[in-house]
C-alpha positions in Angstrom: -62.8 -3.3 -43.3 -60.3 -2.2 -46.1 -57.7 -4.5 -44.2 -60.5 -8.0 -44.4 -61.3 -7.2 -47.7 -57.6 -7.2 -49.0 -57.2 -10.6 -47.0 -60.4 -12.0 -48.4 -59.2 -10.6 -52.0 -62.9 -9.2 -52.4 -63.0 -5.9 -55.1 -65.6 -3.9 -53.5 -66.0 -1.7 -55.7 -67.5 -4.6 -58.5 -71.1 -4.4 -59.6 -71.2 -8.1 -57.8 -70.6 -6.4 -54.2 -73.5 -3.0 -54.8 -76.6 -2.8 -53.3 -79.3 -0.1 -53.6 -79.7 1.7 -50.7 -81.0 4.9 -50.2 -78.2 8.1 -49.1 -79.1 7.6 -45.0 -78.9 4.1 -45.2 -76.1 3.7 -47.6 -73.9 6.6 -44.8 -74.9 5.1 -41.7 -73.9 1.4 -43.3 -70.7 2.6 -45.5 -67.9 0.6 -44.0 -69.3 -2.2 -41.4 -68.9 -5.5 -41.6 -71.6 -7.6 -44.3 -73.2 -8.9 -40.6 -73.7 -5.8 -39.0 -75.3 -4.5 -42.3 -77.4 -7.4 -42.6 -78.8 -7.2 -38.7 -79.4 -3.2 -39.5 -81.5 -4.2 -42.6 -83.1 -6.9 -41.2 -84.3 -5.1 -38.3 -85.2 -1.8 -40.5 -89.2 -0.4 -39.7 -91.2 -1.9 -42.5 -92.0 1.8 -43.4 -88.4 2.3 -44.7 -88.4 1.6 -48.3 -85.1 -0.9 -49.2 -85.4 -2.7 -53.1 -86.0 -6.3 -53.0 -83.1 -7.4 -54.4 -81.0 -5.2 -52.4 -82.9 -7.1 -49.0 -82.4 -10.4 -51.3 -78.6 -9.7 -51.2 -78.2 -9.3 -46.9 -80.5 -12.3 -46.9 -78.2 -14.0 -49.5 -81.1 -15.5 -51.7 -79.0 -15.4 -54.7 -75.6 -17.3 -53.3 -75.7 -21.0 -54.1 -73.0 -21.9 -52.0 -72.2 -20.4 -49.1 -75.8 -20.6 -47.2 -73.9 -22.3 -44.1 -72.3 -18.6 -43.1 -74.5 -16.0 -43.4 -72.9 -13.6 -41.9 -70.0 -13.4 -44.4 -70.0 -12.0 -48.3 -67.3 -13.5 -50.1 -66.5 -13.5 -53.8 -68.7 -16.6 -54.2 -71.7 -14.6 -53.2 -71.0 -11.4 -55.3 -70.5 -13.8 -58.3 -73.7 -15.2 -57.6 -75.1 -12.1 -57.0 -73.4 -10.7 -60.5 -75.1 -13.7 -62.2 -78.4 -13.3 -61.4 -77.8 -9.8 -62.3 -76.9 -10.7 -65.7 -79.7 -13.5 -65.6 -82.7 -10.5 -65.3 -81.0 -8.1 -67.6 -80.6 -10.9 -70.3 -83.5 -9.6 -72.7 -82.6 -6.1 -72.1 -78.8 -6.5 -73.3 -79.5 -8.7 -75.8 -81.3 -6.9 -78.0 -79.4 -3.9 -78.6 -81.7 -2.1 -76.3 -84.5 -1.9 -78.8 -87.9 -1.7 -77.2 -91.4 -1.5 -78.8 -93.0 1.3 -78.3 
């Protein structure tokens, strides 16, 4: 996985390419392939408690371009990813973290 990520020039270890998962999940997923996560989560009991956008991600709501392979992550859909990121936390950063009580 180290190996396809060097040829696909993907930085895992950007904010772009996280997901919340939980310790179990994030173990037993560490270093598949994006379509072999994306078939475990997809296929998870609806008990098991996985963050929206982190489900969002493995269905790749948030990439713009690359909808006609979803069973790849490239740096297209981490920057897409990253971007809507930004998009939600807009208020928050702008500010200077200043909240009303």
């Amino acid at each position: 996985s180290e190996e396809l990520n060097k040829i696909m020039k993907i930085d895992i270890h950007k904010l772009g390419n996280l997901a919340l998962l939980d310790k179990e999940r994030n173990i037993s997923f560490s270093n598949k392939f994006f379509n072999e996560k994306r078939e475990k989560l997809i296929h998870e009991k609806n008990d098991t408690y996985i963050p929206i956008c982190t489900r969002n991600v493995f269905l790749k709501v948030y990439s713009k371009e690359n909808m006609d392979n979803l069973l790849i992550w490239n740096n297209e859909d981490m920057k897409d990813y990253f971007n809507e990121m930004k998009n939600v936390l807009h208020d928050f950063i702008n500010d200077g973290g200043e909240r009303d009580a």
